[in-house]
C-alpha positions as CSV (number, residue, x, y, z in Angstrom):
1,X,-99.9,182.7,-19.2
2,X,-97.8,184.1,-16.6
3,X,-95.6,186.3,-18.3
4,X,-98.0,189.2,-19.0
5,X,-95.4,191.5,-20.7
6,X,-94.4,189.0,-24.0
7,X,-97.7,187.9,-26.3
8,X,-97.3,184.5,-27.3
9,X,-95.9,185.6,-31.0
10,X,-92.9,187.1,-28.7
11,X,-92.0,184.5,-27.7
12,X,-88.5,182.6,-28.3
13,X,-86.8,179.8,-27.7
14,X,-83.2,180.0,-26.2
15,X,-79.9,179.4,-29.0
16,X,-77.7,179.3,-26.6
17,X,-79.4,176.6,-24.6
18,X,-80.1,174.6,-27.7
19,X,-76.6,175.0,-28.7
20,X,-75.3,173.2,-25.7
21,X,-77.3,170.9,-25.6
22,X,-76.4,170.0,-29.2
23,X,-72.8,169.9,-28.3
24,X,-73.4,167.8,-24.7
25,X,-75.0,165.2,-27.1
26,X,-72.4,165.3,-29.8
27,X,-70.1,164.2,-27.3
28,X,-71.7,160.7,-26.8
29,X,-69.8,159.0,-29.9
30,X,-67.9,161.9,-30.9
31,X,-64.9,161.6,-33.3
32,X,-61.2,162.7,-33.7
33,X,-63.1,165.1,-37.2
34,X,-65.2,166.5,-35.1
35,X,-68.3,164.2,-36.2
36,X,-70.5,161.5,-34.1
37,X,-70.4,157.8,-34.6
38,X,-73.6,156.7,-33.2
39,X,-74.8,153.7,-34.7
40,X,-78.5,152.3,-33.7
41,X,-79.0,150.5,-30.8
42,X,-75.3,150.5,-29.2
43,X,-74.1,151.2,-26.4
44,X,-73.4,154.5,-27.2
45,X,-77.0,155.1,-28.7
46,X,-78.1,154.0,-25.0
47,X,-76.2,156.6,-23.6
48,X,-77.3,159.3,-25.7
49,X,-80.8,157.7,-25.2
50,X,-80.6,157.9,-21.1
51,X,-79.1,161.8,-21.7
52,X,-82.5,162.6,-23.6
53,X,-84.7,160.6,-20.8
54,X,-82.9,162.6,-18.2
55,X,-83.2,165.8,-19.5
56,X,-87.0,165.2,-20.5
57,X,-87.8,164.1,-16.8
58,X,-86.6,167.2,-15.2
59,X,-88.7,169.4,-17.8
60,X,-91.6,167.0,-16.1
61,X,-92.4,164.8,-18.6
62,X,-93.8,161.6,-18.4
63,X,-91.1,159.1,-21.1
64,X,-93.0,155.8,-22.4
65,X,-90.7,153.3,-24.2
66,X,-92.6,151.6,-27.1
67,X,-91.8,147.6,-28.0
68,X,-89.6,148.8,-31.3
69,X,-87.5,151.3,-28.8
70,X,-89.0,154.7,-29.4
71,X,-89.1,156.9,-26.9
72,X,-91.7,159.4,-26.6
73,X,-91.6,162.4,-23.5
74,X,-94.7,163.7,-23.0
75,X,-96.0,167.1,-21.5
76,X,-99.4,167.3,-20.4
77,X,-101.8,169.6,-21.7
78,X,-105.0,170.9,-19.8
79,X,-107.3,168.3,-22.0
80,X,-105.7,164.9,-21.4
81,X,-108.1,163.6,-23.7
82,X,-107.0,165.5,-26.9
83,X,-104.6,164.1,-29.6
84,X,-101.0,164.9,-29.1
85,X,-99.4,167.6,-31.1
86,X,-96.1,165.6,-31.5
87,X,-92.3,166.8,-32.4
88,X,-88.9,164.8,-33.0
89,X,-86.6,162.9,-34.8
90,X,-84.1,160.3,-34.7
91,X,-80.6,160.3,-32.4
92,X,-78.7,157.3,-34.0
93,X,-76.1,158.4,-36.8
94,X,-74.4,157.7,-39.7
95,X,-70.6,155.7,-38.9
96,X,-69.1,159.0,-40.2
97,X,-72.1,161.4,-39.1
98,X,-72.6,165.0,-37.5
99,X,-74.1,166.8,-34.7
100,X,-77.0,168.0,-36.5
101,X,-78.8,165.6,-38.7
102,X,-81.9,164.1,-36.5
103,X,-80.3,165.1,-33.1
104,X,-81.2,168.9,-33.9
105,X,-85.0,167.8,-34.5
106,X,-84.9,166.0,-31.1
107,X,-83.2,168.5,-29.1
108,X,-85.4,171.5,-30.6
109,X,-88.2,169.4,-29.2
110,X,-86.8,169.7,-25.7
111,X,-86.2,173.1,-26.0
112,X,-89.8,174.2,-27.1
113,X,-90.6,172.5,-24.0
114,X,-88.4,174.3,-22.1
115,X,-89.5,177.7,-23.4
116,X,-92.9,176.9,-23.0
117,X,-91.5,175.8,-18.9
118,X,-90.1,178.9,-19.1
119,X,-92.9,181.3,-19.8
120,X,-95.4,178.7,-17.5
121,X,-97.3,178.3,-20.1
122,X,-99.5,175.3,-20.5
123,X,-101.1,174.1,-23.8
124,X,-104.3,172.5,-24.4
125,X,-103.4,169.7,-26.2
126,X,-100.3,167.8,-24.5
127,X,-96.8,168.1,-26.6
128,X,-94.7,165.2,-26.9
129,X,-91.4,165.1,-27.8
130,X,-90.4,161.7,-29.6
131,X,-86.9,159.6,-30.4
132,X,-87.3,157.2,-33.4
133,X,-85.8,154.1,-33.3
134,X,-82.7,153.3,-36.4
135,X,-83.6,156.1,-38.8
136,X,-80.4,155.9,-40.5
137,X,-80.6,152.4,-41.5
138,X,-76.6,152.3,-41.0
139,X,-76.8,149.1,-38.8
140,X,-80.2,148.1,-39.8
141,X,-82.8,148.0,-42.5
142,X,-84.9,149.2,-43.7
143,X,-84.1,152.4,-42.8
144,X,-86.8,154.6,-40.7
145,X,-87.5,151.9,-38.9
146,X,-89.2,153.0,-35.7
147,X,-91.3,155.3,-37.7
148,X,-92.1,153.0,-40.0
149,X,-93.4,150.6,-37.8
150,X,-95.4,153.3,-35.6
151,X,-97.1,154.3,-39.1
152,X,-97.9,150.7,-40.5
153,X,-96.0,150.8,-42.9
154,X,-94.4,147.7,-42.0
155,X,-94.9,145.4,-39.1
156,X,-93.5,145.1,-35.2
157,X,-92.3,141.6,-36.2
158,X,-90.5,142.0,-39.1
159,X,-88.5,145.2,-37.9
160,X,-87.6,143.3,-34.7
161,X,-86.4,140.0,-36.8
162,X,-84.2,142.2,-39.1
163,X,-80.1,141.8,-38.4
164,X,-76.9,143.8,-38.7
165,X,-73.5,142.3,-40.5
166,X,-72.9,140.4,-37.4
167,X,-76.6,138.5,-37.1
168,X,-77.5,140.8,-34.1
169,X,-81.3,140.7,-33.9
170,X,-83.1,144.4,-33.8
171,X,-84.8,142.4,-30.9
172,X,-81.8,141.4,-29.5
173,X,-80.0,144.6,-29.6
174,X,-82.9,146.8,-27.9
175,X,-82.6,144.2,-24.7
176,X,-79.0,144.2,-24.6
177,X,-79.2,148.7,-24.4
178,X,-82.6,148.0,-22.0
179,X,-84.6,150.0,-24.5
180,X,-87.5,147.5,-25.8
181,X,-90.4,148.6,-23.9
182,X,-93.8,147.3,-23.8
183,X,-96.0,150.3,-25.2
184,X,-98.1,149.3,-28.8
185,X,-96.0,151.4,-31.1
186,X,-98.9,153.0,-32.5
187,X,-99.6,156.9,-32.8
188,X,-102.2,159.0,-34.2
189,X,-101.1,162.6,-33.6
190,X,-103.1,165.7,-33.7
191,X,-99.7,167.0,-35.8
192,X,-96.2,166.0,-36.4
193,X,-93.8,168.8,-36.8
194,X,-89.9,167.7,-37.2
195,X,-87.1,170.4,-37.5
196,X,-84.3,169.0,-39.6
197,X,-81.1,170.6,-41.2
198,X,-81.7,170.9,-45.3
199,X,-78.7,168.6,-46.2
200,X,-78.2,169.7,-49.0
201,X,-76.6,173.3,-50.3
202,X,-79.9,175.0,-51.8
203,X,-80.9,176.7,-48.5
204,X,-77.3,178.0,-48.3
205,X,-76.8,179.1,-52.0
206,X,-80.1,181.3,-51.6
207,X,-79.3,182.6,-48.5
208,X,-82.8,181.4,-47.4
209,X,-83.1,180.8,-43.4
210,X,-85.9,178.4,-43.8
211,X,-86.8,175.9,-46.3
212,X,-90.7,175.4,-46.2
213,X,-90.8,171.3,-47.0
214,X,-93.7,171.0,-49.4
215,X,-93.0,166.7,-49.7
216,X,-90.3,164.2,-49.9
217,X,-88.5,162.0,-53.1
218,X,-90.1,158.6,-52.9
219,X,-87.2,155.8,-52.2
220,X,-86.6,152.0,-53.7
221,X,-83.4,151.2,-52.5
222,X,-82.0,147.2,-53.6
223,X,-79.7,145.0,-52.6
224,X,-78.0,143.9,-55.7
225,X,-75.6,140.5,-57.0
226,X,-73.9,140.1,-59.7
227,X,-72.3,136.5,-60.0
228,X,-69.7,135.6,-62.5
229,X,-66.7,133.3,-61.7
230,X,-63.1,134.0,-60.0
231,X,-60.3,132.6,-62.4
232,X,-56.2,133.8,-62.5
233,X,-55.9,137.5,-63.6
234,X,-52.6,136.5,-65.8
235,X,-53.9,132.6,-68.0
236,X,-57.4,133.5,-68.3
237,X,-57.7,135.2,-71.7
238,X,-59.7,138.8,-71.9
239,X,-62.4,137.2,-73.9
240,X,-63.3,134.1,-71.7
241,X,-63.2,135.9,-68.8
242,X,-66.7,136.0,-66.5
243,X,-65.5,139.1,-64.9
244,X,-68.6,140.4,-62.4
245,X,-67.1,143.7,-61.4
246,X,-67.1,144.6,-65.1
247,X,-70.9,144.0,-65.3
248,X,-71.0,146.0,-62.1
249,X,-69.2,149.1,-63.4
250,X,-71.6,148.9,-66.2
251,X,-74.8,148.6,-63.8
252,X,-72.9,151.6,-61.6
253,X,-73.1,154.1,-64.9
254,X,-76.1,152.6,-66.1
255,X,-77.7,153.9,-62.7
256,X,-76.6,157.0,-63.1
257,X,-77.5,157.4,-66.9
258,X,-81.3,156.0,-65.8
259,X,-81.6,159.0,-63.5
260,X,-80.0,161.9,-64.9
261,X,-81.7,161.0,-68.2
262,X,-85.6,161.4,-66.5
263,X,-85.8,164.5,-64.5
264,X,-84.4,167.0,-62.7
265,X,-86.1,165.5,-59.7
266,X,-84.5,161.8,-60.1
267,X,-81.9,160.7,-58.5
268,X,-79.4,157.5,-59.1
269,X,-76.7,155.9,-56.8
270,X,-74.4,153.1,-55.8
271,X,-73.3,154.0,-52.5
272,X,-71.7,150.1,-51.5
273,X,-70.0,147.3,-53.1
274,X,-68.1,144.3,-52.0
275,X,-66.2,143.0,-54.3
276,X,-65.0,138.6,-54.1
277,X,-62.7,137.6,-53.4
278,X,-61.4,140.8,-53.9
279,X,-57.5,139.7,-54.2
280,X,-55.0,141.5,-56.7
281,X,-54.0,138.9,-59.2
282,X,-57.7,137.3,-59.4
283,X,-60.6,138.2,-61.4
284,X,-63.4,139.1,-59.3
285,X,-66.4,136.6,-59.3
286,X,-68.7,138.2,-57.2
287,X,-69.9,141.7,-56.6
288,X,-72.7,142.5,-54.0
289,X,-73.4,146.5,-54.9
290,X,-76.6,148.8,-53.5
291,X,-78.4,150.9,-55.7
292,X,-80.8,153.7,-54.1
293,X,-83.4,155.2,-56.3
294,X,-85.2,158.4,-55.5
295,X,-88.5,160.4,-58.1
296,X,-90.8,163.2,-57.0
297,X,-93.7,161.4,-58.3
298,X,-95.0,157.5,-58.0
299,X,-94.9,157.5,-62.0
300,X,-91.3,158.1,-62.2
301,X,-90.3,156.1,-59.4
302,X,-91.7,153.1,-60.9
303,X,-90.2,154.2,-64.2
304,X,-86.5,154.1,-62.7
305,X,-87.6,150.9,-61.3
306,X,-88.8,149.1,-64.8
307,X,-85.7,150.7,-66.2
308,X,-83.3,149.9,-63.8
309,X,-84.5,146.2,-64.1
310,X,-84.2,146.0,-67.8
311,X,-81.0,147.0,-67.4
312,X,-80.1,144.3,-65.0
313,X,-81.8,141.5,-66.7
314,X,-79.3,142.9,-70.6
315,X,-76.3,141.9,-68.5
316,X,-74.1,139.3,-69.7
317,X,-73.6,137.6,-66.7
318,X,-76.1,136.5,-64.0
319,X,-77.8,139.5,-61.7
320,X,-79.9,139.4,-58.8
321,X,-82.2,142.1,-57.2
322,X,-83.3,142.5,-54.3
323,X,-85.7,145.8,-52.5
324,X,-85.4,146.0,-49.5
325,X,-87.1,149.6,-49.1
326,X,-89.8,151.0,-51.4
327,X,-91.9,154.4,-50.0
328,X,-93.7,156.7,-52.4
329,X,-93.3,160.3,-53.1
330,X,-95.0,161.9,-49.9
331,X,-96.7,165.4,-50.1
332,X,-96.9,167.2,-46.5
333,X,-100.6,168.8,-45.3
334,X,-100.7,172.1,-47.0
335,X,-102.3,173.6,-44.4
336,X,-99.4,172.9,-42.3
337,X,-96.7,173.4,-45.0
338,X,-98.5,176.8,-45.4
339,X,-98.6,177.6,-41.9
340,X,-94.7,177.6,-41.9
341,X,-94.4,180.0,-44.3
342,X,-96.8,182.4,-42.2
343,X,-94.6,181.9,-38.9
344,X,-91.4,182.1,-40.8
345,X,-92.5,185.6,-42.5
346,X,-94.0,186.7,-39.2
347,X,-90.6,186.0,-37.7
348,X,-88.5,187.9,-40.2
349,X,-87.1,185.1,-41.6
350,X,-86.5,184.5,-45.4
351,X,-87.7,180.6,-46.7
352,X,-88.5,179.2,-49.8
353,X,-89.9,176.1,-50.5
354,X,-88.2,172.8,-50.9
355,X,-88.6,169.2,-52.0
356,X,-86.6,166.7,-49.4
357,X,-84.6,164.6,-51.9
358,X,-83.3,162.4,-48.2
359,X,-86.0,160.7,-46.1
360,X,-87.1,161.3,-42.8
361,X,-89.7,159.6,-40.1
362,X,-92.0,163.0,-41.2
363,X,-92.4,160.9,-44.2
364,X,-93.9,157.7,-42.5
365,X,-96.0,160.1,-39.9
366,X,-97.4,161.9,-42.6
367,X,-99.9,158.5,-43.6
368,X,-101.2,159.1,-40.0
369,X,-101.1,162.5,-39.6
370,X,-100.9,166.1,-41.0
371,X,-97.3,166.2,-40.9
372,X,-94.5,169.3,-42.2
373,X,-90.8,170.0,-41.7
374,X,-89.0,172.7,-40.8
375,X,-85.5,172.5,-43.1
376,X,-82.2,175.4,-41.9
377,X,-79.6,175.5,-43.9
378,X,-76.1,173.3,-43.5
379,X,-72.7,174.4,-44.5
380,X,-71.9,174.1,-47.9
381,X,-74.7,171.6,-48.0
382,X,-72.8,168.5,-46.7
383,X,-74.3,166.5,-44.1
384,X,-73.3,162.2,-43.4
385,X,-70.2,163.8,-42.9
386,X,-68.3,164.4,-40.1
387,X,-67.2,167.8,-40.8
388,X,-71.3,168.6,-41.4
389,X,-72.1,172.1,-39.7
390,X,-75.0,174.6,-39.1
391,X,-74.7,178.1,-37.7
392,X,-76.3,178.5,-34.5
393,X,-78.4,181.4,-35.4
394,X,-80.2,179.1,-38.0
395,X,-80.5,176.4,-35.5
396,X,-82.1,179.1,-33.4
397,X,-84.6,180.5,-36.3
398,X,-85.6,176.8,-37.1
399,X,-86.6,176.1,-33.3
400,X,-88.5,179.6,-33.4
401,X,-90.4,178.5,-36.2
402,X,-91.3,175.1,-34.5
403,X,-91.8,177.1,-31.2
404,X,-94.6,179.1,-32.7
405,X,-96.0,176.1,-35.1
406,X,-96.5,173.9,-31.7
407,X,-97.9,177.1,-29.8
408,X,-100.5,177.4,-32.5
409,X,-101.1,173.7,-32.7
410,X,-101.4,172.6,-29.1
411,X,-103.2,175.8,-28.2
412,X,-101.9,177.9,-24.9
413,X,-104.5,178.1,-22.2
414,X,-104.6,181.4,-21.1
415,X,-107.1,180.4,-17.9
């Protein structure tokens, strides 16, 4: 290493550098709240995509563009042959979103590569720096998508066939931004490592700096119709009506009643409903509702599940039920998880560790390769938001803790 003076445990990344860059991203999309609307494959999502090229090929990196749009920047390392230690996240957003969630995974990427730049310090195995394609599933489904695919976990095909509200093609919409590439999405990693603000308020309300992520809620999310039969709000009589947003306000607190009645860990929600035809005077005689479903354990998952169908199929009118997403519970490598604790203690930093009750591309990597997060607290817990905030001297411990996690992974070459 070059700089003789700093051992490689001194070393740090830069907070104020991160913190630009944050805010030079946030701009692509930003809102009159102060969020980011940054939907998946748009033309804004193109811009932000060219911003992180750009600044990847001046650190000199090498960017390949695989066929479901992920991009991945890679630094060599002094072995060419060894497995990638791999970092990142996702850059698209929610259509009310922040500046934080995903982008502050990518961007502390970029910024351990810069340190390590920086320093001239050159690892063993190369780092690469990676941008997964429609995490948020807020255009398309299912969500995680680019992970997904790069971990098997569904194929090329079917992610590229899936459409938005308007019958726009995932296919279709990476050629229109000039972002389907012709790489095999595959990966095998030597380790995946992605930074990612806690979204919710535990972090916060412990005053913890770190939140050491031992595994993640597994997910069935459905898409759900119930079908009864429009008719004139003021002739038709209470008692012959076929009134399907009552059976769906009924399935809506039967949801909740599933989840809070199991276990702490469970979680139960409606988060959409369109309601047909949705006039004043006129019963409603369709309601298309989503119902997300979230356990710490594969047992209890499939319990909500079994549950939450029994309760469908004991309503009085017609319901239909669709998944459309179904990943189990996923542990992280202890070994890994572990190894956070030891660099966040080593760095001064308080942590705890944590469950993730949202999901994240970690979770698909983690079937191909030891995977663990690196959670920092969010302000007052709210994130999918556009007032969603972190401090920037968490942002800064977080990327530290990544810093030194990739250092130990990749291996400096001190020849």
């Amino acid at each position: 290493m070059s700089d003789s003076i700093l051992t490689l445990s001194d070393l740090r990344i830069d907070g104020h550098r991160l913190w630009r860059s944050l805010m030079d991203l946030a701009k692509i999309g930003a809102t009159e709240k102060g969020g980011v609307c940054r939907l998946a494959l748009t033309q804004l999502d193109k811009e932000a995509r060219d911003l992180i090229v750009r600044w990847a090929t001046e650190l000199g990196c090498t960017v390949r563009i695989d066929k479901i749009g992920n991009i991945v920047a890679r630094r060599p390392g002094t072995n060419p042959e060894l497995s990638p230690v791999m970092t990142g996240s996702h850059i698209d957003t929610q259509p009310t979103g922040g500046k934080f969630d995903g982008n502050y995974g990518v961007l502390a990427g970029l910024e351990v590569l810069r340190t390590l730049n920086d320093h001239g310090l050159r690892t063993i195995a190369p780092v690469e720096v990676v941008v997964w394609t429609s995490e948020e599933g807020s255009r398309f489904v299912p969500v995680m998508m680019g992970s997904g695919v790069a971990s098997g976990a569904f194929s090329l095909e079917y992610a590229l066939s899936r459409e938005d509200s308007d019958q726009i093609s995932v296919e279709d919409a990476l050629k229109s931004i000039g972002y389907q590439g012709c790489v095999e999405p595959s990966y095998s990693p030597k380790a995946y490592f992605e930074a990612h603000i806690e979204q919710g308020p535990v972090l916060e309300t412990a005053a913890c700096t770190v939140g050491v992520v031992t595994g993640a809620l597994g997910q069935r999310w459905y898409n759900v119709k119930v079908q009864g039969q429009e008719a004139h709000a003021g002739p038709t009589p209470m008692n012959l009506r076929r009134d399907a947003l009552l059976v769906a306000a009924d399935l809506v607190k039967g949801v909740n009643q599933i989840a809070t009645g199991s276990s702490t860990n469970a979680r139960g929600t409606v988060g959409c409903m369109s309601v047909f035809p949705n006039s004043r005077n006129v019963i409603p005689g369709q309601v298309a509702m989503t119902v997300d479903l979230r356990a710490d354990s594969a047992e209890l998952l499939d319990l909500l599940d079994t549950q939450f169908r029994k309760l469908c199929s004991e309503c009085e009118l017609p319901v239909e039920v669709e998944q459309v997403v179904h990943f189990a519970p996923q542990p992280f490598d202890s070994f890994l998880v572990d190894s956070v604790r030891r660099k966040s203690a080593d760095l001064g930093y308080p942590s705890m560790d944590l469950l993730s009750g949202a999901g994240h591309d970690a979770v698909y990597l983690a079937s191909v390769a030891p995977t663990a997060m690196i959670f920092v607290p969010c302000e007052g817990g709210i994130s999918h938001n556009e007032i969603e905030n972190a401090s920037p001297k968490d942002l800064e411990a977080g990327a530290n803790v990544l810093l030194q996690m990739i250092i130990e992974a990749a291996a400096v070459d001190d020849a």
